[in-house]
N, C-alpha and C positions, 0 to 999 in steps of 0.2 A: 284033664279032660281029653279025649279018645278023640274030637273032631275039631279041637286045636290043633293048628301047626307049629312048629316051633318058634318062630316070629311070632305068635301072636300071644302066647304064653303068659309074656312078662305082663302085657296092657292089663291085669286085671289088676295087679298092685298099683300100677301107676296113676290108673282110672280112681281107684281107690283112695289115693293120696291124694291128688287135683281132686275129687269130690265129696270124698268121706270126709276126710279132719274139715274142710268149713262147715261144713252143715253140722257136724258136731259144735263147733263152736256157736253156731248159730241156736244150738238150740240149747244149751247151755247158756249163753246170751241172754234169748226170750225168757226162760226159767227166772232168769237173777231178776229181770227186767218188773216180772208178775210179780215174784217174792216181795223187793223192793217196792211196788204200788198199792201190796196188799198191808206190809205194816205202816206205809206212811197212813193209811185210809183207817187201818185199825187205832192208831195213833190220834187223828182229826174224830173218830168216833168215839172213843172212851173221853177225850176229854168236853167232847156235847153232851155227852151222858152224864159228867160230872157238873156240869156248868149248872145242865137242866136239871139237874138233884136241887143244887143247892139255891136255885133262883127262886124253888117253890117251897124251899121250907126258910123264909123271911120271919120279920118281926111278930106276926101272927101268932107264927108258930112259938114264941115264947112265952104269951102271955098264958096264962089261967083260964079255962081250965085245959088248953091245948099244951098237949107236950111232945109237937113234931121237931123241935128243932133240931139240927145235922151239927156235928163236930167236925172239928178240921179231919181226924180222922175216920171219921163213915165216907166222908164226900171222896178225899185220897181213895180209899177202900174201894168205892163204886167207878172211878175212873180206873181201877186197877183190874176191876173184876169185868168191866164193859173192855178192857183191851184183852182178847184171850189172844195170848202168844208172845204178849210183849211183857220180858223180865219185870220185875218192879226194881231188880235193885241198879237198873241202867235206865228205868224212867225216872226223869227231872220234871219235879211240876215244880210252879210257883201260882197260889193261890191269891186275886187282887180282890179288895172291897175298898168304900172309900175311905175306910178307918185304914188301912195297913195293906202288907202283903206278908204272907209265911213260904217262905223256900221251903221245900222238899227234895231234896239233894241228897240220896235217891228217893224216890216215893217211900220205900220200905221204910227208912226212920220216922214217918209220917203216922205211920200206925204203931202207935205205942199208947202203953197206960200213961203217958205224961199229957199228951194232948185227946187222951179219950175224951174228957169235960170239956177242951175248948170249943166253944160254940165257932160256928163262922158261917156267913157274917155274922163278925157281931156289930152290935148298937153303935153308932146310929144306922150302917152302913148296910142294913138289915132292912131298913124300910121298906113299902112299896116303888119300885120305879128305879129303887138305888142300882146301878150297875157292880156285875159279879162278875169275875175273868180268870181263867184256867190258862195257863202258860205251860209246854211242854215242850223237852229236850230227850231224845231218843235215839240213841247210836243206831247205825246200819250199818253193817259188814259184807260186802261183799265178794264174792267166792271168787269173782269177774279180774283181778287184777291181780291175781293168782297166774295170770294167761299172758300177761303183758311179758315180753323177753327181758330180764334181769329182774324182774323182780322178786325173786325167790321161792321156797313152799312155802311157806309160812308166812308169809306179808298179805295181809287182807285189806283191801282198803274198804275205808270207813268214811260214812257221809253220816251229819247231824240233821234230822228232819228234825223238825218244828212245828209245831200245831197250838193254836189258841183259840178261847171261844170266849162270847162275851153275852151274859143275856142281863136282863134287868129283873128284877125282886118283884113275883109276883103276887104275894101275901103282904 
């Protein structure tokens, strides 16, 4: 620049250095910050969405001539399909009635022809009023610890959000 002096030349890298790289990291920061809020929230909604599946297709729904009842895998299936963005085969459900619970360790093995016919809840735990509970386990990776000094390229840290929901049998 023609109305710089030579003194003053260097200050634009220096300026650059003192206030570009924090504000990069800052905003880089925010980024992880939203990403990270958006799948724990995607996570806590797919599994309300699973919970509320399966609370309204109770005992009702098995008798004659009603034939709504949900399998272990439709309900897995609808908390998978209500999480858009989150893998299935790093989502961990674990499904509660007051007959039992079924792991889902990842959700993906949850949707198979072996568990297509099991009903859930089942009997008696199916009735009105009986409580139903969705348990979830969800890695988070993020890019943020990547930036910490030693910690290398390629080391990501990883937080486990957790999400449950709990409603009661309303048929």
């Amino acid at each position: 620049m023609p109305w710089l002096s030579d003194r003053e030349r260097g200050w634009t890298s220096i300026e650059f250095t003192l206030v570009g790289i924090p504000m990069m990291f800052i905003l880089v920061s925010t980024f992880e910050v939203v990403r990270g809020m958006w799948t724990y929230h995607t996570l806590a909604y797919s599994v309300k969405e699973g919970t509320r599946y399966a609370s309204v297709h109770g005992y009702t729904c098995t008798q004659a001539p009603n034939t709504c009842a949900v399998t272990v895998a439709q309900v897995v299936q609808k908390v998978i399909d209500s999480g858009a963005g989150l893998i299935s085969d790093q989502l961990n459900l674990t499904l509660v009635s007051n007959t039992g619970s079924i792991s889902c360790r990842p959700a993906s093995t949850c949707i198979s022809p072996t568990l297509d016919n099991t009903v859930w809840p089942q009997a008696p735990g199916n009735t009105a009023g009986s409580p139903v509970e969705i348990h979830a386990n969800y890695p988070f990776q993020s890019a943020l610890s990547m930036i910490r000094p030693g910690a290398g390229s390629a080391n990501f840290g990883l937080v486990n959000f957790t999400a449950s929901s709990r409603e009661a049998v309303q048929y």
